[in-house]
C-alpha positions in Angstrom: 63.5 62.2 120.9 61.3 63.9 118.2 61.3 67.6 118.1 57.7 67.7 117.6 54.6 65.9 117.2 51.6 65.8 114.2 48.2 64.7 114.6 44.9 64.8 112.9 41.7 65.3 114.5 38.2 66.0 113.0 40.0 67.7 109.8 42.3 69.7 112.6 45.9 69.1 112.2 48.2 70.1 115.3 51.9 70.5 115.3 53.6 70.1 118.7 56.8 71.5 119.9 57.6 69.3 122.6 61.1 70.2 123.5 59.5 72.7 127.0 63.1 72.1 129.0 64.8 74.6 126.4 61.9 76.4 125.5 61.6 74.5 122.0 64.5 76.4 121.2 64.8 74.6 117.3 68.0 72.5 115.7 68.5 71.6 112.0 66.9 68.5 112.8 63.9 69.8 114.3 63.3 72.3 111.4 63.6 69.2 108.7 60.8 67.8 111.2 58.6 71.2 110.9 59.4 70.7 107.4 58.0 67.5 107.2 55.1 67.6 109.2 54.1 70.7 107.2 54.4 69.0 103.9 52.3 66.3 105.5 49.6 68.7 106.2 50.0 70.1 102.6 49.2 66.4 101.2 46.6 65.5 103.9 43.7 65.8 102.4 41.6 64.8 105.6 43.6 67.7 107.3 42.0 70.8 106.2 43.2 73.6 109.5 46.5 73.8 110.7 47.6 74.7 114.5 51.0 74.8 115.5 51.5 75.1 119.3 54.7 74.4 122.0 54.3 72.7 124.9 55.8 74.7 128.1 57.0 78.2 129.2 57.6 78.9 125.6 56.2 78.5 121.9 59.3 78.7 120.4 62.4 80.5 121.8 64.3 80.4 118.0 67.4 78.4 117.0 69.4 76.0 119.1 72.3 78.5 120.0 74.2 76.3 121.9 74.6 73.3 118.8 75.2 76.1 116.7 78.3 77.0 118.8 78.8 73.3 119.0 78.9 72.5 115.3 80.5 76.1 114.7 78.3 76.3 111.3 75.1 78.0 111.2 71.7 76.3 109.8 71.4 75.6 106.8 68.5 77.6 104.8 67.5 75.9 101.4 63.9 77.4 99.5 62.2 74.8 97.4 58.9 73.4 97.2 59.1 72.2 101.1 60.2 75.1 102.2 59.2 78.9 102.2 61.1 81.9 103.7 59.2 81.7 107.7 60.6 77.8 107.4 57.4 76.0 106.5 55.7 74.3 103.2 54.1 76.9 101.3 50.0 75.9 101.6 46.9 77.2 100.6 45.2 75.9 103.7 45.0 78.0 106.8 47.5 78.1 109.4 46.9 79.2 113.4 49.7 79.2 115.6 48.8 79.2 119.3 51.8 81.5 121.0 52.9 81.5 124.7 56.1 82.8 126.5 58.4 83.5 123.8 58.2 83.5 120.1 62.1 84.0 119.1 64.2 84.5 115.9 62.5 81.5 114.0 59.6 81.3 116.4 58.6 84.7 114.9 59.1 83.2 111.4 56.5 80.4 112.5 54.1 83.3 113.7 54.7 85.5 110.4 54.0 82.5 108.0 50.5 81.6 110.0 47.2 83.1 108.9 45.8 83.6 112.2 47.8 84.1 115.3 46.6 84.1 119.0 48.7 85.2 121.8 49.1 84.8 125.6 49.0 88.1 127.7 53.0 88.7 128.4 54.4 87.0 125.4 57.6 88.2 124.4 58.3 88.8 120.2 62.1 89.0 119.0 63.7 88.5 115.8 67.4 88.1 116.9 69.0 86.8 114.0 71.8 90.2 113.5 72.4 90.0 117.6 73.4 86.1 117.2 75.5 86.3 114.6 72.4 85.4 111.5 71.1 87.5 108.7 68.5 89.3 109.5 64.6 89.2 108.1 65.3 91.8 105.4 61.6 90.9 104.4 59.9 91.8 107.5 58.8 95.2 106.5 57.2 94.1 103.0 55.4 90.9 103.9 54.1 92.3 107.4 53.2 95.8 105.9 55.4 97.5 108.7 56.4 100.7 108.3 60.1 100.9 107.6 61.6 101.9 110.9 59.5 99.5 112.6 61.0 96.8 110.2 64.2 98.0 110.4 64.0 98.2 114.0 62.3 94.4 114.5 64.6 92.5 111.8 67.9 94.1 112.9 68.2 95.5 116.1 66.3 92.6 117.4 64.1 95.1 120.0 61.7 93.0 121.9 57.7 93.2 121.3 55.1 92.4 123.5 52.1 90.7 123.1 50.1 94.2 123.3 52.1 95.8 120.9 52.5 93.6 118.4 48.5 93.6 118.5 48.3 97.1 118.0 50.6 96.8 115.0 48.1 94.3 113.5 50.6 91.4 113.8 48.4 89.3 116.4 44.5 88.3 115.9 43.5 88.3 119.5 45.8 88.2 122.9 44.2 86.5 126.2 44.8 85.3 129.5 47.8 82.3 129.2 45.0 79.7 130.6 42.7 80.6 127.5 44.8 80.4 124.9 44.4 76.9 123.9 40.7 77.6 124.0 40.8 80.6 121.8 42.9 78.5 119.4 40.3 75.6 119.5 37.6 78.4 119.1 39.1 80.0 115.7 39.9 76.4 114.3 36.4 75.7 114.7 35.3 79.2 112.6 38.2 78.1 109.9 36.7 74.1 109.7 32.9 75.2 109.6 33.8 77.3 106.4 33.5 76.0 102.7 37.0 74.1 102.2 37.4 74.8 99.2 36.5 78.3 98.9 39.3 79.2 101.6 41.8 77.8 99.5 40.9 79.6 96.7 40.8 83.1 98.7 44.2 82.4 100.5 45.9 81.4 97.1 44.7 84.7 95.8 45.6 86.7 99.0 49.4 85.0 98.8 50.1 86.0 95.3 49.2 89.4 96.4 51.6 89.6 99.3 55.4 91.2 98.9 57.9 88.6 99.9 61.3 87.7 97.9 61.5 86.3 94.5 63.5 83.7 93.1 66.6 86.3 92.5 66.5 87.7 95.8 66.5 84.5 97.6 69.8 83.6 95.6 71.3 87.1 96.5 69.9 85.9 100.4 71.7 82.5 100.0 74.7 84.3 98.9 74.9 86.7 101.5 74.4 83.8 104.3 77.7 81.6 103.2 79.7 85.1 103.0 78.2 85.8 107.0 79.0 82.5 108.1 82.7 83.0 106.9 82.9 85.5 109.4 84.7 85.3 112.3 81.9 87.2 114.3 79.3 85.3 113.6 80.5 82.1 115.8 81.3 85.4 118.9 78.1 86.6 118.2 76.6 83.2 119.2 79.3 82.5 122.1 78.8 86.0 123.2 75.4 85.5 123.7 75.7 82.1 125.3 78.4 83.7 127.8 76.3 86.4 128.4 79.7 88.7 127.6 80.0 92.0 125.3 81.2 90.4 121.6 84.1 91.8 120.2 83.8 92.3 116.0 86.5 92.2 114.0 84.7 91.9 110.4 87.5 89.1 109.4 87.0 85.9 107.6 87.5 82.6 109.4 
């Protein structure tokens, strides 16, 4: 079954995780689907505001651990003209992402790539790449305007946020009640479509250039750095640890 769904409706564009029995955890092929459907919203001209929502207890709960322990290789990351480093097309349009439950490892990456993001009351925020056996978001800090520790904290201990905190760190547009949250996302869509086109795209191109996320070297260095992780033996017992719900045992050797 598809990963996800994409529809088009009065210039609004919705992605739909639709995977609720394991809480839309992601697999390499449901990221080439996000990849698609984002491109598709990139070349829609009729498509002007993009949501992306889950269906479910969760919006995203990250990466599919258990075909990663399956396949025994972890996903692969590629940057190009589809892709960007929080796993979507790069666009000049905006981007709302509609967040419930849990917003995991690439669920976060989802949330840090969209331009306005509502939350439900009790969400849960992780980024648990370096606790699974991943590298970590070494960008977190720069592109989010954290303060180090906080980014340090976030992209590599993998400390869970809430909802309310991550609104007091300005990381969150507005958190409500769970049964108002597709309102409030149907509410800011409307503020995004009533506004000049044009003159949006414009504004969020400038905004973008301005924002501190890798160049082309450091995304090779990033690249490089995954293949030497994913020789390791610890990364496959930091995903099988975390599956067993055990204490891993690192050994820092090469498979």
């Amino acid at each position: 079954m598809p990963f996800l769904t994409y529809e088009v409706n009065d210039h609004l564009a919705t992605i739909t995780f639709r995977a609720p029995e394991r809480l839309n955890a992601i697999s390499a092929e449901g990221l080439e689907e996000l990849r698609s459907a984002t491109v598709q919203f990139r070349e829609d001209d009729d498509a002007r505001v993009l949501l992306i929502r889950g269906d479910g207890r969760a919006f995203c709960a990250g990466r599919d651990l258990k075909a990663h322990a399956t396949s025994g290789q972890s996903p692969e990351v590629r940057y190009d003209d589809q892709t960007n480093i929080f796993c979507l097309a790069e666009t000049s349009k905006p981007v709302i992402t509609a967040i419930q439950g849990y917003a995991i490892g690439a669920g976060w990456y989802f949330v840090a790539g969209s331009d306005i993001r509502i939350a439900a009351e009790g969400t849960k925020f992780s980024m648990a790449e370096v606790p699974t056996g991943l590298l970590g978001p070494y960008w977190l800090s720069a592109a989010e305007s954290l303060p180090w520790c906080l980014g340090f904290e976030y992209a590599i201990v993998g400390t869970t946020v809430d909802a309310g905190r991550m609104l007091e760190l300005g990381l969150l547009n507005e958190v409500v009640p769970a049964e108002e949250l597709d309102a409030a996302a149907g509410r800011w869509a409307r503020k995004l479509l009533a506004l000049p086109p044009e003159h949006i795209k414009e504004t969020k191109l400038l905004m973008s250039s301005m924002r501190t996320t890798p160049d082309e070297d450091l995304l090779a260095r990033e690249l490089e750095a995954r293949k030497r992780l994913d020789s390791l033996d610890d990364t496959l017992e930091a995903v099988n640890a975390f599956i067993e719900k055990r204490t891993p045992v690192y050994t820092g050797r090469k498979r």
